[in-house]
Each structure stands twice: as structure tokens, then as C-alpha cells.
C-alpha positions in Angstrom: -12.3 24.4 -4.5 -11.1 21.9 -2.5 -10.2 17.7 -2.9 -10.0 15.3 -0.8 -9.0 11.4 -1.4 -9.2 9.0 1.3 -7.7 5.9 0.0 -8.6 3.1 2.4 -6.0 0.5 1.0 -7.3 -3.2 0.7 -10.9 -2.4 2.3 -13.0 -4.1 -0.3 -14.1 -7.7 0.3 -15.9 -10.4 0.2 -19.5 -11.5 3.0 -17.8 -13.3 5.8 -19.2 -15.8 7.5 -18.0 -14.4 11.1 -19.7 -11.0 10.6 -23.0 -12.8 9.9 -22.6 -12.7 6.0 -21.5 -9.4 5.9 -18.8 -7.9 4.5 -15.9 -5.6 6.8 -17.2 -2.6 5.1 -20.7 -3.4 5.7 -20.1 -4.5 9.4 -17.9 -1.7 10.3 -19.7 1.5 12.0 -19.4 4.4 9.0 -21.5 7.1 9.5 -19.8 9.8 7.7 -19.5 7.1 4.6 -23.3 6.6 4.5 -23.8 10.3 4.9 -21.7 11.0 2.1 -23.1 8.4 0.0 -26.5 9.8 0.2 -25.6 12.4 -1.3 -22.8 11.4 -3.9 -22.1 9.5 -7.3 -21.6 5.8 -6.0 -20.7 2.8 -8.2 -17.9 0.3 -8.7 -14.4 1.2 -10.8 -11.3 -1.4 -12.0 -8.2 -0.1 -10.6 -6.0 -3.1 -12.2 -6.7 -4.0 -15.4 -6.5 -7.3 -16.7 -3.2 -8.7 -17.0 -1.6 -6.8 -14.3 -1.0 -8.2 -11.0 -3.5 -6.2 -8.6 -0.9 -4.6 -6.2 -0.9 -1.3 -4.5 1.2 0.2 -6.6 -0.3 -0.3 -10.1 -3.7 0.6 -8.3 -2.9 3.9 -6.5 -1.1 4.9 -9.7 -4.8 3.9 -11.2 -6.4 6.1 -8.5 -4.4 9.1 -9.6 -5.3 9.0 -13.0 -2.0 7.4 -14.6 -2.5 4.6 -16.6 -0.6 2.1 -15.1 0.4 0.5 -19.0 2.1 3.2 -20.0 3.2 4.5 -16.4 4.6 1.6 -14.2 7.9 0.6 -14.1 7.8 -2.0 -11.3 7.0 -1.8 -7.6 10.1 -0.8 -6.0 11.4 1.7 -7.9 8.6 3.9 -6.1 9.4 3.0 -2.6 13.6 3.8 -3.5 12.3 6.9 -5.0 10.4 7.8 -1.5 13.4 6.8 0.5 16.1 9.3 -1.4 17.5 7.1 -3.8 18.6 8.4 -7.0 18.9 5.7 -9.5 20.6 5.6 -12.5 19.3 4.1 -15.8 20.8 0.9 -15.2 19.7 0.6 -11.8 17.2 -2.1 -11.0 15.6 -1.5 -7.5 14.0 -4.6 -5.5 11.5 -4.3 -2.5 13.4 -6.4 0.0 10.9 -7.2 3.0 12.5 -8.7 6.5 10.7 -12.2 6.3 10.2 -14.7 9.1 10.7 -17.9 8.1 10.6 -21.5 9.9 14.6 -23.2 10.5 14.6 -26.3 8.8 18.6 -27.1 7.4 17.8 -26.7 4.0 16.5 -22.5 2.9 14.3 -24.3 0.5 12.4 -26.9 3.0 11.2 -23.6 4.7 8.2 -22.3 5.5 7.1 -18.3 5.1 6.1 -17.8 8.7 5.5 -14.0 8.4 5.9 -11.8 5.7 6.4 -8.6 7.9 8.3 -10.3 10.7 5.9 -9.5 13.9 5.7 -5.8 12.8 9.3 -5.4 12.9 10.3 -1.4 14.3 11.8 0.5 11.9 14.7 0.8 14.8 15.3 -2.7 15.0 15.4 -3.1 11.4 17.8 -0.2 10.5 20.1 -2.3 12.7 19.7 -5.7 10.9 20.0 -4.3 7.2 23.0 -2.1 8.3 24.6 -5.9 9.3 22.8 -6.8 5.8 24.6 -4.3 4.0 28.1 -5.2 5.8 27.9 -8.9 5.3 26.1 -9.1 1.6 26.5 -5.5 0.3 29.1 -4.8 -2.7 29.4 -2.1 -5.6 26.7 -4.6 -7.5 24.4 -5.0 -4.3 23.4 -2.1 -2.2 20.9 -2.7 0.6 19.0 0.7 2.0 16.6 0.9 5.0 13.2 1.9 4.5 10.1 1.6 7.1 9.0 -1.5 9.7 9.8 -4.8 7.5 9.7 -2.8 3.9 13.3 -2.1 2.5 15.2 -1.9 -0.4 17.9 -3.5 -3.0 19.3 -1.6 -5.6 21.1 -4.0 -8.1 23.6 -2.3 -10.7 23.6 -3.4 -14.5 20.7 -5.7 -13.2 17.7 -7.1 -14.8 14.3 -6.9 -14.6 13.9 -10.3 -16.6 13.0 -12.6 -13.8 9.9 -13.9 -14.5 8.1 -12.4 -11.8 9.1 -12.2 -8.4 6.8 -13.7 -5.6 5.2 -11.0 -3.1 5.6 -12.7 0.2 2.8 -11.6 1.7 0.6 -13.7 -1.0 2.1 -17.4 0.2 2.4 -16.9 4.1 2.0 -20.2 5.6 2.7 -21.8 3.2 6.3 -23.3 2.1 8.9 -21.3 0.0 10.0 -24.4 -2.3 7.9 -23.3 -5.2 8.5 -19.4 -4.9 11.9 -18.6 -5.0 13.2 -16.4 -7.0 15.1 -19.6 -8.8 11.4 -20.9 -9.7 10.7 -17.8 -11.8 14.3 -17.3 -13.6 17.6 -18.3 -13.5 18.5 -14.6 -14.0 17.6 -14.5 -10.1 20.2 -17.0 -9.3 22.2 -14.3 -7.7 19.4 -12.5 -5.2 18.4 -16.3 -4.1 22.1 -16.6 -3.3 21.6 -13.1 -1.0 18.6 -14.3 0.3 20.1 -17.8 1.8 22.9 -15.7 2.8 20.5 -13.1 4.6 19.3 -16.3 7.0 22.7 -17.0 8.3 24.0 -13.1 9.1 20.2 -12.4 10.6 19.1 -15.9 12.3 21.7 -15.1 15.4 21.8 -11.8 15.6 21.4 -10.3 18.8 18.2 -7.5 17.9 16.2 -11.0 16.9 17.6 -12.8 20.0 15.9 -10.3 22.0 13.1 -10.1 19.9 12.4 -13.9 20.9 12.9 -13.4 24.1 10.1 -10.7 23.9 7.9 -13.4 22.7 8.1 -11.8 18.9 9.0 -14.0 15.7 12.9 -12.8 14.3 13.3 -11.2 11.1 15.7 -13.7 10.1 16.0 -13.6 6.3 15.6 -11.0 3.4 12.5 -12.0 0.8 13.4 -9.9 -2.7 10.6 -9.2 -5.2 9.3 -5.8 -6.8 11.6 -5.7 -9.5 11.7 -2.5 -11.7 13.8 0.4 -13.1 13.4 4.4 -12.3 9.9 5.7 -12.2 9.1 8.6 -14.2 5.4 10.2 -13.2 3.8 13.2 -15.4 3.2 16.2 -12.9 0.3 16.2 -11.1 -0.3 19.1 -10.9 0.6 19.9 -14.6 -2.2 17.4 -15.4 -5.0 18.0 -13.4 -4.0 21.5 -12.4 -4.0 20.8 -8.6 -1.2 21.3 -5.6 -1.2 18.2 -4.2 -0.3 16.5 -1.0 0.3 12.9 0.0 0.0 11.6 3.7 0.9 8.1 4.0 2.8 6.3 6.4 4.0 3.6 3.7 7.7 4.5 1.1 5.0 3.3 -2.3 2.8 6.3 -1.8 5.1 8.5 -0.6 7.6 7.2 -3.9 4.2 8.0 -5.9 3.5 11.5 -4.8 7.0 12.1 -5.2 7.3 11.3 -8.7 4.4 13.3 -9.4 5.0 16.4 -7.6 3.3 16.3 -4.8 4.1 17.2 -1.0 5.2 14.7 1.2 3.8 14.9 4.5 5.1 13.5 7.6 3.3 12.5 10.6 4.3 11.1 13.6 3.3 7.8 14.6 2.2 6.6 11.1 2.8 3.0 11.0 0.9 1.7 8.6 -1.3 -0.9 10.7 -3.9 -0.4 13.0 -2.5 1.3 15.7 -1.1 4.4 13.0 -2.0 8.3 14.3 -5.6 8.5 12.4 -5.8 11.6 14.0 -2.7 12.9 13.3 -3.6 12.0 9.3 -6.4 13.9 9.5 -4.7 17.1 11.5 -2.1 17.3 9.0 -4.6 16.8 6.0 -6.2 19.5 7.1 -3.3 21.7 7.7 -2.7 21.0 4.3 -5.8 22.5 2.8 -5.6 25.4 5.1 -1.9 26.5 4.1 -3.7 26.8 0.5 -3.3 23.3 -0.9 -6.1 22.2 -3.8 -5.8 18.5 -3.1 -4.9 16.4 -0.3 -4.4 11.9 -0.7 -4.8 10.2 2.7 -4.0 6.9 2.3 -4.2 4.2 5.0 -3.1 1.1 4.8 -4.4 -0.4 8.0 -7.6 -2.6 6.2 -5.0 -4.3 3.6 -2.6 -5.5 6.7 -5.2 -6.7 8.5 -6.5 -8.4 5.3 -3.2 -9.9 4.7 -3.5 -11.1 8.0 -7.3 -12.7 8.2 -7.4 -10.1 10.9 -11.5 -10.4 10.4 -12.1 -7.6 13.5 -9.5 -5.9 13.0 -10.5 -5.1 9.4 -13.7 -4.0 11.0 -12.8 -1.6 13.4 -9.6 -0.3 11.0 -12.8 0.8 8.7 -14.2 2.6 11.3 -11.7 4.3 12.7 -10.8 5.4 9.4 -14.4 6.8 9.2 -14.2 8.6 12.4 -10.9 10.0 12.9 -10.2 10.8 9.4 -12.8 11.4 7.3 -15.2 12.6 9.8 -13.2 15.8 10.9 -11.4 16.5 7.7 -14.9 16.9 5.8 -16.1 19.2 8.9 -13.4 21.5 8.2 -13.6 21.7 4.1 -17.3 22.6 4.9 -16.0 25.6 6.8 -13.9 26.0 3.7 -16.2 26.1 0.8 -16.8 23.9 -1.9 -15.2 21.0 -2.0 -15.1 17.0 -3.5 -14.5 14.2 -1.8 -13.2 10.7 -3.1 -13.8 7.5 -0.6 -12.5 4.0 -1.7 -10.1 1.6 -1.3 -7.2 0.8 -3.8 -8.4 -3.0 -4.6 -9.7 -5.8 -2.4 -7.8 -7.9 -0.1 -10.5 -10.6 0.9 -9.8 -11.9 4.5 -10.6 -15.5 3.2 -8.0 -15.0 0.5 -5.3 -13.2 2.6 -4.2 -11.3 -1.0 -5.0 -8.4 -3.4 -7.7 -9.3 -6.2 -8.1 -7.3 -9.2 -12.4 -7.4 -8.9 -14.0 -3.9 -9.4 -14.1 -1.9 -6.1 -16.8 0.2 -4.8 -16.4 4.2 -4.4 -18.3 7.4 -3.9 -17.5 10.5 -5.3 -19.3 13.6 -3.3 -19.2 17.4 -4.5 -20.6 19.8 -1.9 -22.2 22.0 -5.5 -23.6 18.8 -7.0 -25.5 16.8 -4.3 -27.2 13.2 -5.7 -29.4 10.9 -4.8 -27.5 8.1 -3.5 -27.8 5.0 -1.9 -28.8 5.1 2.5 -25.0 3.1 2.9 -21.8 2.9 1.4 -20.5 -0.6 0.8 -19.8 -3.0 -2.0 -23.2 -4.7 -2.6 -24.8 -0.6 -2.7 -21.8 0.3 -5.1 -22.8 -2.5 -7.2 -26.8 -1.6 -7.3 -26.1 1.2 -8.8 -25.3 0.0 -11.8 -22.4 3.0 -12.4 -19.2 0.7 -13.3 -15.9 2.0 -14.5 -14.1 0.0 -16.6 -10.6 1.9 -16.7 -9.8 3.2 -13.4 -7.2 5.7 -13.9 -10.0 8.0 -16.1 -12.1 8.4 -12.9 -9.5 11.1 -12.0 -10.0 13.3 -14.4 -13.8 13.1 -13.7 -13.1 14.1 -10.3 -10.1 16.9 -10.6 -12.5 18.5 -13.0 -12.6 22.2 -12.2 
């Protein structure tokens, strides 16, 4: 018996007046969905429960059956975990993105142009948080690179009482004054003060002066938020009795599978936009399954970037690439297999119109080759809702599906 998850991060949303009052899901071309569907359990599910901030990390943690309550520890320490860093107990790890932001004298009169810096390279930004680690680094501060604009701050002896960080990628456009860390906690004194000092060791430097002249926006300051201490996951495979793998091209996941056990599996030209290797994911997924692997967690995070974005076609055709270079040939070859499941949703929504994660119920369909329903003709999140099926707490739908 074989599983399959394909997690298409941030897909859900809300009609858009642009796609005729349809939704990207709805407007996107999905055949192998809608096939699927037809046959499967469809309905809507809660990945963040009330209270919780409806991120990617307490979803997917959701997704996997681990309730986020009694599992997550904060944000970044799964991202340090994915990038080889071994913290101690009284670590405290920070995501630290490379921000664009406008110039105005004052750090605090500025505007949050871009929350991933005009899809910084991971090249270029190994080189500007190595000059981040020489200039701000110390034995209380240690910068590490991860991928594209996502990095990392470990903090020694810190503290995770600061009131809430702000993700930057919920107030682009808009001005900083009422986000910085300073606004949340005067325990985050200090990473302001590395922050403002970020702007004047990045605004000059010469990878962003040829980034401008390129016509791309600089990665000119460090944005801090994410805050939590070491991650400690139950096996995976101890609790559902499945070999797992994890393909992802983003540091959260790959922290996640980590944690719990699973394989980490690389592919080339992930990026985590539109423009990553769908059909590399799907290659390597199902390399996975035929090396003898019981379950396999794509996750693509193209829909939520071009969400955070307002990237309406984008969205769109992200949806429908995912549909056919992913799930399309990776369900073709688990029917060669034998019998299988499969698991199609996103994590949460990330509305266009809102340009950020929401915490509203999410559709998803749940197909076993032994079992087949009678589902709804499409798969989208007006048909999810029809149903009537709703999950209240997402991180039980696993043990539903891993069921032997």
C-alpha cells in the first residue's frame, strides 16, 4: 500500500472578481483533481485551530497528524533544523528573511517594499549574510544561510518572550512603523538594533548594486520574526507505521520531515515559486515509492507565493501545473503499483485579495484505489463545502488516512 500527499501550500481562496467570480482553484485547468474527486472522500478540514496564527508551519505540522498545541515550538526552529543546525536548549532560532525596503533617513519611516527581495538567488544571498555574519555576528548572534530570501538567526540565552514577531510577508506595502520588533516587546530591543544595522552593511553592497542595475529591487535589510526553541517531532513512522519521504523545495518542510524521520529529498531546480522543477518533484516522488518507500509528501509552495503576491494568474496556472506535472504522473505510476491513497489539499488559504494566510477550513479529497466513492464532478472549495464532511481538528485527518 502506497501514500501519496500533495500539499499545494496556500491554494485555497476566496471568488475573484478577475476570474469571473471564480476562485484560482476553480478557474485553474485540474483534470486529474476532478477525476480524483469523483471518486474520493471530499470535504473541508481546519488545519489551524483557533488561537494560532495560520502559518505553514503549524498547518503542515496539522497535515501530518501532530497537533500543533502540544507539538510546535515556533516557526524557525524547523527551518534551522532543515539547514544543519544543532541547537542547544538555550538556543532561540529566528527566521531572518532578506527584506526590501524603501530609503527614507529614519529605519522606522520605511516602507516594506518586498518581503522576499525580487526572489533573491540563494547565490547572491549566501554572499550578503556571510557580510551579515562579519559585520553583526558575535558568540550571542549567529547568522546562517538558508534558501532564496529565507535565512536564519540563532540567538544564545535568548527569549522567546517578544510578543509576537511580525511575518513580513503579511504587511508588504505597507510601512514598518507599527511592526517592529520594538512594537511587540522591549525584549526585542536588541534584534531591532541588528535589523537597522543590517540596512547600512547591505544597502551599498556591491551583489545589490548589481542587482539594481539588473533592474531587480536590493535585499537591503534583515526582517527577524519566527521566534522559537528546538523542535522535537514524535517519529513518523513510529506513529503511523509508514517510511516517509519529504520533497520540498522550502528549509520548514524539509525541518518538519526531518524532525519526524522522514527522508529528505533533493531536487534540482526546486525554487519554491512558479518556475520550480514540477517535474522533477514528481520524478523523484516516484523514485521514492519505487525504492520501497510507504509514503511520499510533495509539497509546493508556488500557489502561497503567488498569493502573497496578488499574483491572480499566476495562482491559476501554479494550480495547474501542479495538477499536471505532479499529480498527474505520480498517480499513473502508483496505479502500476497497486493499491494506493492519495491526499490533495492545500495547507490553509492565502486569498489573493488578502495577500496572507487565513485560518478558514480548507477543502481536500482523500482517494483510495480499494474504496472508490461517490464524489463530487470537480474538486474546489465551494464542492468541498457541499459535501457537508467538515473536520474540525486537522491533525486527526492523518490517522484516517495512514490507516492500514
Amino acid at each position: 500500500m502506497k501514500y501519496l500527499v500533495v500539499l499545494c501550500d496556500g491554494m485555497a481562496d476566496y471568488p475573484v472578481d478577475a476570474l469571473g467570480g471564480k476562485t484560482p482553484l476553480e478557474a485553474a485547468d485540474t483534470p486529474n483533481m476532478d477525476a480524483l474527486a469523483k471518486k474520493a472522500t471530499v470535504g473541508l478540514v481546519k488545519t489551524v485551530q483557533d488561537g494560532m496564527k495560520p502559518g505553514s508551519d503549524v498547518a503542515n505540522l496539522s497535515v501530518l497528524g501532530y497537533d500543533p498545541m502540544k507539538y510546535y515550538t515556533g516557526r524557525s526552529p524547523l527551518e534551522a533544523g532543515s539547514i544543519g543546525i544543532d541547537m542547544k536548549p538555550t538556543d532561540v532560532s529566528l527566521r531572518c528573511n532578506l527584506v526590501t525596503l524603501s530609503d527614507e533617513p529614519n529605519y522606522e519611516d520605511r516602507t516594506l517594499v518586498d518581503y522576499c527581495a525580487d526572489d533573491i538567488s540563494t547565490e547572491e544571498a549566501r554572499i550578503l549574510m556571510q557580510a551579515v555574519q562579519e559585520a553583526l555576528g558575535t558568540e550571542t548572534f549567529r547568522f546562517y544561510t538558508g534558501v532564496a530570501y529565507r535565512h536564519c538567526l540563532i540567538w544564545d540565552h535568548g527569549t522567546t518572550d517578544l510578543g509576537g514577531l511580525t511575518p513580513p510577508h503579511d504587511i508588504t506595502s505597507q510601512p514598518v512603523k507599527d511592526y517592529l520588533p520594538l512594537c511587540h516587546s522591549q525584549n526585542a530591543a536588541p534584534l531591532y538594533d541588528l535589523m537597522v544595522r543590517s540596512y547600512d552593511v547591505l544597502k551599498d553592497h556591491p551583489v545589490n548594486q548589481e542587482r539594481i542595475k539588473r533592474g531587480k529591487r536590493p535585499a537591503n535589510s534583515i526582517w527577524l520574526w519566527g521566534e522559537g526553541v528546538r523542535a522535537n517531532l514524535d517519529l513518523f513512522a513510529e506513529k503511523y507505521g509508514l517510511h516517509g519521504s519529504m520533497i520540498s523545495a522550502v528549509d520548514l518542510l524539509k525541518g518538519i520531515g526531518k524532525f519526524s524521520g522522514m527522508d529528505i529529498v533533493e531536487v534540482e531546480g526546486a525554487t519554491g515559486y512558479i518556475d520550480t522543477n514540477f517535474d522533477g518533484k514528481a520524478a523523484a516522488a516516484i523514485a521514492e515509492f519505487e525504492r520501497g518507500q510507504d509514503f511520499v509528501y510533495i509539497h509546493v509552495e508556488a500557489p502561497d507565493e503567488c498569493g502573497h503576491r496578488a499574483e491572480i494568474q499566476n495562482k491559476v496556472d501554479a494550480i495547474t501545473l501542479i495538477d499536471k506535472k505532479i499529480l498527474g504522473p505520480v498517480v499513473a505510476a502508483l496505479e502500476k503499483m497497486g493499491e494506493f491513497k492519495v491526499l490533495v489539499m492545500p495547507d490553509h488559504a492565502t486569498p489573493l485579495s488578502l495577500k496572507t494566510h487565513t485560518n478558514d477550513p480548507i477543502p481536500f479529497l482523500i482517494y483510495d484505489s480499494r474504496n472508490p466513492k461517490n464524489g463530487p464532478e470537480t474538486f474546489s472549495e465551494k464542492t468541498a463545502k457541499a459535501t457537508d464532511l467538515y473536520i474540525d481538528e486537522g491533525f486527526r485527518m492523518m490517522q484516517d488516512f495512514a490507516a492500514k
